[in-house]
C-alpha positions as CSV (number, residue, x, y, z in Angstrom):
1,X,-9.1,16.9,22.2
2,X,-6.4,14.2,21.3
3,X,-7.9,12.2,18.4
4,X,-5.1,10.4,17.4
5,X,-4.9,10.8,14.1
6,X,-0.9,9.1,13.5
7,X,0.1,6.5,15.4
8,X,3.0,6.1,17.5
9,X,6.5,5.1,16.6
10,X,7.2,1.4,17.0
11,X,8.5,0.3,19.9
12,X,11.9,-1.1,17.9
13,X,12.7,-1.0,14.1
14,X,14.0,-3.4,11.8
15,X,16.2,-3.3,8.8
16,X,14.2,-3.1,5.4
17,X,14.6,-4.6,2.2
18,X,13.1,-2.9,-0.4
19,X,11.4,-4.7,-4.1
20,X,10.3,-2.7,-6.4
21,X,11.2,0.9,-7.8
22,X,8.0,2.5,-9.1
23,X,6.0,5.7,-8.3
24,X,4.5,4.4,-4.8
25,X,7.7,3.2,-3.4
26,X,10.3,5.6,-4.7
27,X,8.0,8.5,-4.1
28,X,5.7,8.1,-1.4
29,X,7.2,4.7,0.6
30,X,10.5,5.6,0.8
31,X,9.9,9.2,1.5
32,X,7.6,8.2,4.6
33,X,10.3,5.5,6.0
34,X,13.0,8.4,5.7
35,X,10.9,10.7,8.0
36,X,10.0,8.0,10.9
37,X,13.7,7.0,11.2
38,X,13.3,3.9,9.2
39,X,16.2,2.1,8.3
40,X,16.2,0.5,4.5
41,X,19.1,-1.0,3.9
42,X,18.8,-1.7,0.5
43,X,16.6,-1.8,-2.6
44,X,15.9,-4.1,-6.0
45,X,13.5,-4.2,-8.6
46,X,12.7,-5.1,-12.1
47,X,14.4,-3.4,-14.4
48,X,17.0,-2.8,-11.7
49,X,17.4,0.9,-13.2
50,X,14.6,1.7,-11.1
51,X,15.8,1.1,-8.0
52,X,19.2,2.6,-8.6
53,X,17.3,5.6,-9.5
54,X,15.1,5.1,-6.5
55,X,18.3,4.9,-4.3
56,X,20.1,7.5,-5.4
57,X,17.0,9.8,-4.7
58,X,16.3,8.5,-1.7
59,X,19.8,7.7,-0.3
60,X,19.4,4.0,-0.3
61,X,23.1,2.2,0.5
62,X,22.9,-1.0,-1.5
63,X,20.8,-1.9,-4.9
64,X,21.0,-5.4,-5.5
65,X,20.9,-6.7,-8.8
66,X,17.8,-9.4,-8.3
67,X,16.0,-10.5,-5.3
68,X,17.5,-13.4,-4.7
69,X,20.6,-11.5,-3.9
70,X,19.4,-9.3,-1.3
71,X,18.0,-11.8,0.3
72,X,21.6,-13.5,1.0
73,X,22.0,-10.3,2.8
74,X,21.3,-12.1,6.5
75,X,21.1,-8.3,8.2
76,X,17.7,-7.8,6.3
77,X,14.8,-8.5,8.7
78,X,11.8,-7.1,6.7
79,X,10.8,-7.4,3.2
80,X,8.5,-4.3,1.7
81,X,6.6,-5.2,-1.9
82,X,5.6,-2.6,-3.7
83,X,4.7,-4.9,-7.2
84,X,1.6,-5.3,-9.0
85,X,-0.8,-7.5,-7.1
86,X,-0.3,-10.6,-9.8
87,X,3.6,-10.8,-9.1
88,X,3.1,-11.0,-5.2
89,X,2.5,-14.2,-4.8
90,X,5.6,-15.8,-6.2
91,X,7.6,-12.9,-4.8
92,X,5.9,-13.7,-0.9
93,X,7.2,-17.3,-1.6
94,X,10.5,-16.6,-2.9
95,X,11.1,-14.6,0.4
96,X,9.0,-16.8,2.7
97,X,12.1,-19.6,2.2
98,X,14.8,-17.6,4.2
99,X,14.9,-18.1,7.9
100,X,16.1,-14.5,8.8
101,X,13.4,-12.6,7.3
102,X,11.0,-12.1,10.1
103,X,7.9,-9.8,8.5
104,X,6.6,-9.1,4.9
105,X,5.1,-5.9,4.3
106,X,3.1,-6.4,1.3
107,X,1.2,-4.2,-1.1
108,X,-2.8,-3.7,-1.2
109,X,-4.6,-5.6,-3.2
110,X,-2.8,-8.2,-1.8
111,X,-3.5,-10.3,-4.6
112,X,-5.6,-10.9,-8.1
113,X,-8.6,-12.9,-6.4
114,X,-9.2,-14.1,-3.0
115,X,-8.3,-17.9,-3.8
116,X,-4.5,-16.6,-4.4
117,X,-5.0,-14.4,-1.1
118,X,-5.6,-17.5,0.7
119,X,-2.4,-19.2,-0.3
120,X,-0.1,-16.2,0.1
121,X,-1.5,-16.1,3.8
122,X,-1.1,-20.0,3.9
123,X,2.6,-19.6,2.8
124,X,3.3,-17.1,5.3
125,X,1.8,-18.9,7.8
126,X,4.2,-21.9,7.1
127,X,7.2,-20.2,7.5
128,X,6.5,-18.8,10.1
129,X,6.9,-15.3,8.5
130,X,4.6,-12.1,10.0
131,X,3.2,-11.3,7.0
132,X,1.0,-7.4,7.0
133,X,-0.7,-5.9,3.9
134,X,-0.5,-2.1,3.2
135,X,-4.1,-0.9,3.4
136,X,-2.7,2.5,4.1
137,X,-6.3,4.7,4.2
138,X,-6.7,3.3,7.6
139,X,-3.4,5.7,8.1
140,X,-5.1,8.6,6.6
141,X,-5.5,11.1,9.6
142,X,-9.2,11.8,9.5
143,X,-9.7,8.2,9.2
144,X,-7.8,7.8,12.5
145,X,-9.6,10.4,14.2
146,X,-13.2,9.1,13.0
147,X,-12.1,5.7,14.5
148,X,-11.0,7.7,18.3
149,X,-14.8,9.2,18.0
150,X,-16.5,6.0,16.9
151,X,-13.9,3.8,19.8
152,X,-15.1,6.5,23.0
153,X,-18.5,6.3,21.6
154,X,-18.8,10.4,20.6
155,X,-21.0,9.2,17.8
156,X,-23.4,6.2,19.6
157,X,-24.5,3.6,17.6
158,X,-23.3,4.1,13.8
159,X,-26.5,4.9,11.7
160,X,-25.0,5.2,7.9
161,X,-21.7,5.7,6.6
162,X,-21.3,7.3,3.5
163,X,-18.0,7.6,1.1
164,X,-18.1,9.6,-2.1
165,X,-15.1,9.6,-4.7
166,X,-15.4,12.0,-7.4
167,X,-11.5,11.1,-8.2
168,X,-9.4,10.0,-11.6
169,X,-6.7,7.4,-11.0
170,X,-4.1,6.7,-12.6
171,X,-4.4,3.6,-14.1
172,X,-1.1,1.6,-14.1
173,X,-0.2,-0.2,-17.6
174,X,-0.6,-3.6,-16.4
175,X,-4.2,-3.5,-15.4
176,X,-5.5,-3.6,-18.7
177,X,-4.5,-7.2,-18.1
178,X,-6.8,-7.4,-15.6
179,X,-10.5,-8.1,-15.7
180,X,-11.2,-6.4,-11.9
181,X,-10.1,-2.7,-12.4
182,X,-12.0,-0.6,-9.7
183,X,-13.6,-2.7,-6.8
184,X,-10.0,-4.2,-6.8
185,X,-7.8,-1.9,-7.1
186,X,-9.5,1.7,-5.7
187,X,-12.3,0.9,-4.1
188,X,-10.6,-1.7,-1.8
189,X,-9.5,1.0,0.0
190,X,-13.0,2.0,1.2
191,X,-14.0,-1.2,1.7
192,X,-10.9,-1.7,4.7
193,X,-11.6,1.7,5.7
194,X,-15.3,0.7,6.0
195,X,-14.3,-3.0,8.2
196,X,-11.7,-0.9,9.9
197,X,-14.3,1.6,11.2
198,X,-17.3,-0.7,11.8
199,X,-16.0,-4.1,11.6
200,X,-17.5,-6.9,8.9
201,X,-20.7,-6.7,6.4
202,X,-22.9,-9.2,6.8
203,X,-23.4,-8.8,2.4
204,X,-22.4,-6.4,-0.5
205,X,-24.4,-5.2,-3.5
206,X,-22.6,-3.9,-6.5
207,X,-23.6,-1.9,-9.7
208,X,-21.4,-0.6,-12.1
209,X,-20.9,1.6,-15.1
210,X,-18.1,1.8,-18.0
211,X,-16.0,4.8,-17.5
212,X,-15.4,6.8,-20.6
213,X,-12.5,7.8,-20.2
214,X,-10.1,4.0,-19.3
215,X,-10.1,2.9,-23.0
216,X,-9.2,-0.2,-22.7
217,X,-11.6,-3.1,-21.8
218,X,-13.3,-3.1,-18.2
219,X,-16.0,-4.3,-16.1
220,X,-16.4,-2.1,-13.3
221,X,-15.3,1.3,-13.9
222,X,-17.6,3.9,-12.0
223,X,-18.3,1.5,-9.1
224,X,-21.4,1.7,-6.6
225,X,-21.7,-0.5,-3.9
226,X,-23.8,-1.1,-0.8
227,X,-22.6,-3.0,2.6
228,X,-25.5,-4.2,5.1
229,X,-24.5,-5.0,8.4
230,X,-26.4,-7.3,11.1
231,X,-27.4,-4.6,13.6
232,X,-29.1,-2.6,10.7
233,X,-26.4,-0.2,9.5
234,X,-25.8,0.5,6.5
235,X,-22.5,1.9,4.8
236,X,-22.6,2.6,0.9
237,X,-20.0,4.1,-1.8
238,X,-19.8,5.9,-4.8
239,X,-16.8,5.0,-6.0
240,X,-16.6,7.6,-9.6
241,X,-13.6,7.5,-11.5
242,X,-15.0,9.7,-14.2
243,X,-16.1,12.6,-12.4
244,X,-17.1,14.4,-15.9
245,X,-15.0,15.7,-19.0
246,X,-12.4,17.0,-15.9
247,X,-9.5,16.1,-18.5
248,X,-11.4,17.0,-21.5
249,X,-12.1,20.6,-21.4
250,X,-14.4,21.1,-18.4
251,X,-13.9,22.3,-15.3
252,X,-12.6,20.2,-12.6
253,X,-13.9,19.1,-9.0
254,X,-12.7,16.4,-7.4
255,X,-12.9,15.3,-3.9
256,X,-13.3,12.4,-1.5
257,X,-15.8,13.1,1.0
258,X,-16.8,10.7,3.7
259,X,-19.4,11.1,6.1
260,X,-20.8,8.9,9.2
261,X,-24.1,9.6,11.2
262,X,-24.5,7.8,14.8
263,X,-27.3,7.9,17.3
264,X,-25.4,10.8,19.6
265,X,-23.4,12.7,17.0
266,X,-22.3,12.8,13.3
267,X,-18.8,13.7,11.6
268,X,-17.8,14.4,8.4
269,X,-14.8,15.0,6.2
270,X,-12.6,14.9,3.3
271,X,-9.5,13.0,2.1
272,X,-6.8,14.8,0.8
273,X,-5.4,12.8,-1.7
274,X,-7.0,13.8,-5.1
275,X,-5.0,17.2,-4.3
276,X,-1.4,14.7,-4.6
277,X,1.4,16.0,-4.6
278,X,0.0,19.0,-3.6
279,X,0.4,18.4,0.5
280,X,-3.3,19.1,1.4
281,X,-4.6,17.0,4.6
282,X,-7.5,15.8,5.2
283,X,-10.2,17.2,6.9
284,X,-12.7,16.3,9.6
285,X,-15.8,18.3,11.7
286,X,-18.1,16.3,13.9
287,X,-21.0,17.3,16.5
288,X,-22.1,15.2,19.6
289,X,-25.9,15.4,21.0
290,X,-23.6,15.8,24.3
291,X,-21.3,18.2,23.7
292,X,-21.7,21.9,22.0
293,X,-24.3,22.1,19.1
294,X,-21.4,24.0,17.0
295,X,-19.0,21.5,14.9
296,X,-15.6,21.1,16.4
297,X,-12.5,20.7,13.5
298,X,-9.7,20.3,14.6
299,X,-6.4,20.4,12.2
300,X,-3.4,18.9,11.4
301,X,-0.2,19.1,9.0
302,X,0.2,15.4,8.0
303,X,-1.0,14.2,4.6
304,X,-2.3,10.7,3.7
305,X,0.7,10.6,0.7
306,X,3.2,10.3,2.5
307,X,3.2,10.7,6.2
308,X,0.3,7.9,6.3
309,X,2.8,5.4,5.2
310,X,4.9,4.7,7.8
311,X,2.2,3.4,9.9
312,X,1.5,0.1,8.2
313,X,5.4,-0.6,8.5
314,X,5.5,0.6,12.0
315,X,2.7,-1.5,12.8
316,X,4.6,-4.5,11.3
317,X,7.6,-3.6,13.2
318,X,5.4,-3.3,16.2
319,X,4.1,-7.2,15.6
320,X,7.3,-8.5,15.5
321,X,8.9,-7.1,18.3
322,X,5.4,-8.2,20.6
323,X,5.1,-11.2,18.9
324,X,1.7,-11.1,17.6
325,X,-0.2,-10.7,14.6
326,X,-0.4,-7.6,12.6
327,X,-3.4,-5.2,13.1
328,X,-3.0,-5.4,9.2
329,X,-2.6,-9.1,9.1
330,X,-3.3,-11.0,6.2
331,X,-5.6,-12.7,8.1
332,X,-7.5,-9.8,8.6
333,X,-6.9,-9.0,5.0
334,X,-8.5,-12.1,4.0
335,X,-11.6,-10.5,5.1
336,X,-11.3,-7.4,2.9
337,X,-10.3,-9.7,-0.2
338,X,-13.1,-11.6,0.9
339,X,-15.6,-8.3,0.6
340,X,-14.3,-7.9,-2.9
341,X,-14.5,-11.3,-4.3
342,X,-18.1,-11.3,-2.8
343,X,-18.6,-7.8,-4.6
344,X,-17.9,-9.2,-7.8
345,X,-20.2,-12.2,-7.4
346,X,-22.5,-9.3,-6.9
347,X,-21.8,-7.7,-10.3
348,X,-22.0,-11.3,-11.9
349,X,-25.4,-12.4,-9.7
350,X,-27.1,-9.2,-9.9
351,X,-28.0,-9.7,-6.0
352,X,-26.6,-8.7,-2.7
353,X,-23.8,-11.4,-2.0
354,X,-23.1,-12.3,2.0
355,X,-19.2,-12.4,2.6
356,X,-19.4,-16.0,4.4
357,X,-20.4,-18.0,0.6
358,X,-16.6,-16.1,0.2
359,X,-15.3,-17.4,2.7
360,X,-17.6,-20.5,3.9
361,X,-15.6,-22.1,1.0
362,X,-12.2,-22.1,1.5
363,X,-13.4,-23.1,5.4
């Protein structure tokens, strides 16, 4: 049973710029775009030791010395971010200028709040520029095949969706400058995951709890949210970046487990990530009303981190060269941003917010 859990290659590929040298590009990126074939041509970041580290691992030709000067390079055709989300926007208009790039990749969250979202969009939009966003769980495997059941029906009418993180991050330095830390910047991965699956929330409802363990100032670390949508489904997260004294002393269990229940079947599964860089995939088992009362699991050897990563960029790739907008558009993305902005409303409100006072606004 073929359920499609990487997608194909793109029909043509593109040469790729490369900004930024950090952990998720160097490591994870990079690594992906070397094992689809990819072709990046070059690399910069800030401090530029970065990317000549990340270039000499990786076997990058050319680090240039500042953006600006890779983008003279006219044989560049697609610009990958990989910066923290407050940087993007002046980086997406720096690039936006020059007439040969033809596609931004650009990191998840794609920005700080949805009202500098909007204009990063609005910029790209301008010039003309396809511009996708790198919500990579909907590259995960067992996220892909959970979307093949849900698209031929296996499951019927979606019932309730469930994620549960009992995961650490690592939180990068320049949050604590930052007053969203895990709606915006973890648990917008479930949230795309959870529009990608079932399409848009009519309203969200968010609780949260300090997590001991991030010591500097936060709202919303252990985050719990609830989405209702119009037909009556519900799809809800516990999003727990403390997941007990696992790095004081205690024992450790962590996991990502989703699970989705339908009218004519149910699957379930779990993310391999928390296991990085231990290379341990994802899972998934489901059971139709139709089929054989025994759960079917199939396997695979891909791993979200890195293998998932090349799909966004293919899919960009694949925009271009059909001339369309991006599966992973930042129009779509506007929608996820959208679902977070309303989420913190939530938190502020203390009542379920709907999505459209988000975006009824900026209308």
């Amino acid at each position: 049973m073929n359920l499609e859990t990487m997608p194909s290659p793109p029909l043509k590929t593109y040469r790729i710029g490369a900004v930024g040298g950090g952990f998720i590009m160097r490591d994870v990126q990079l690594v992906a775009y070397r094992n689809a074939g990819f072709d990046v041509a070059a690399i910069t970041s800030t401090p530029s030791a970065d990317a000549r580290k990340a270039a000499d691992l990786r076997g990058i030709p050319r680090v240039y010395s500042s953006l600006d000067e890779m983008l003279t390079d006219t044989s560049i055709e697609i610009i990958d971010i990989a910066v923290p989300p407050h940087a993007q926007l002046e980086i997406v208009r720096q690039v936006a200028a020059y007439k040969h790039i033809r596609g931004i990749l650009a990191q998840k969250p794609l920005a700080i709040n949805y009202d500098q979202a909007v204009e990063t969009v609005q910029i790209c939009d301008r010039a003309g520029v396809r511009l996708a966003v790198n919500q990579n769980m909907r590259y995960d495997q067992s996220i892909r095949a959970l979307k093949t059941l849900l698209t031929r029906g296996d499951l019927g009418r979606p019932v309730l969706a469930t994620i549960e993180m009992r995961a650490i991050p690592h939180w990068q330095t320049w949050l604590r400058d930052y007053d969203r830390l895990t709606l915006l910047n973890m648990s917008i991965h479930h949230l795309d995951s959870f529009r990608f699956l079932f399409g848009d929330p009519e309203s969200i409802y968010l609780s949260v709890a300090q997590d001991p363990r991030t010591a500097f100032a936060h709202r919303d670390g252990i985050a719990l949210y609830i989405l209702e949508y119009a037909d009556g489904m519900r799809a809800c997260a516990w999003d727990d970046v403390w997941a007990g004294p696992a790095r004081e002393g205690a024992a450790a269990d962590l996991y990502i487990k989703w699970r989705v229940e339908g009218t004519d079947g149910m699957a379930q599964g779990a993310i391999g990530w928390p296991h990085y860089p231990n290379a341990v995939a994802s899972t998934i088992e489901f059971t139709t009303r139709n089929g054989s009362p025994c759960m079917s699991s199939p396997q695979w050897k891909e791993v979200w981190f890195p293998d998932a990563f090349s799909g966004p960029m293919g899919e960009l790739m694949d925009s271009i060269a059909m001339d369309r907008e991006p599966v992973i558009g930042g129009h779509d993305n506007l929608k996820t941003m959208a679902l977070v902005e309303a989420g913190y409303r939530s938190l502020e409100q203390h009542r379920p917010v709907a999505v459209n006072e988000i975006i009824g606004a900026h209308a």
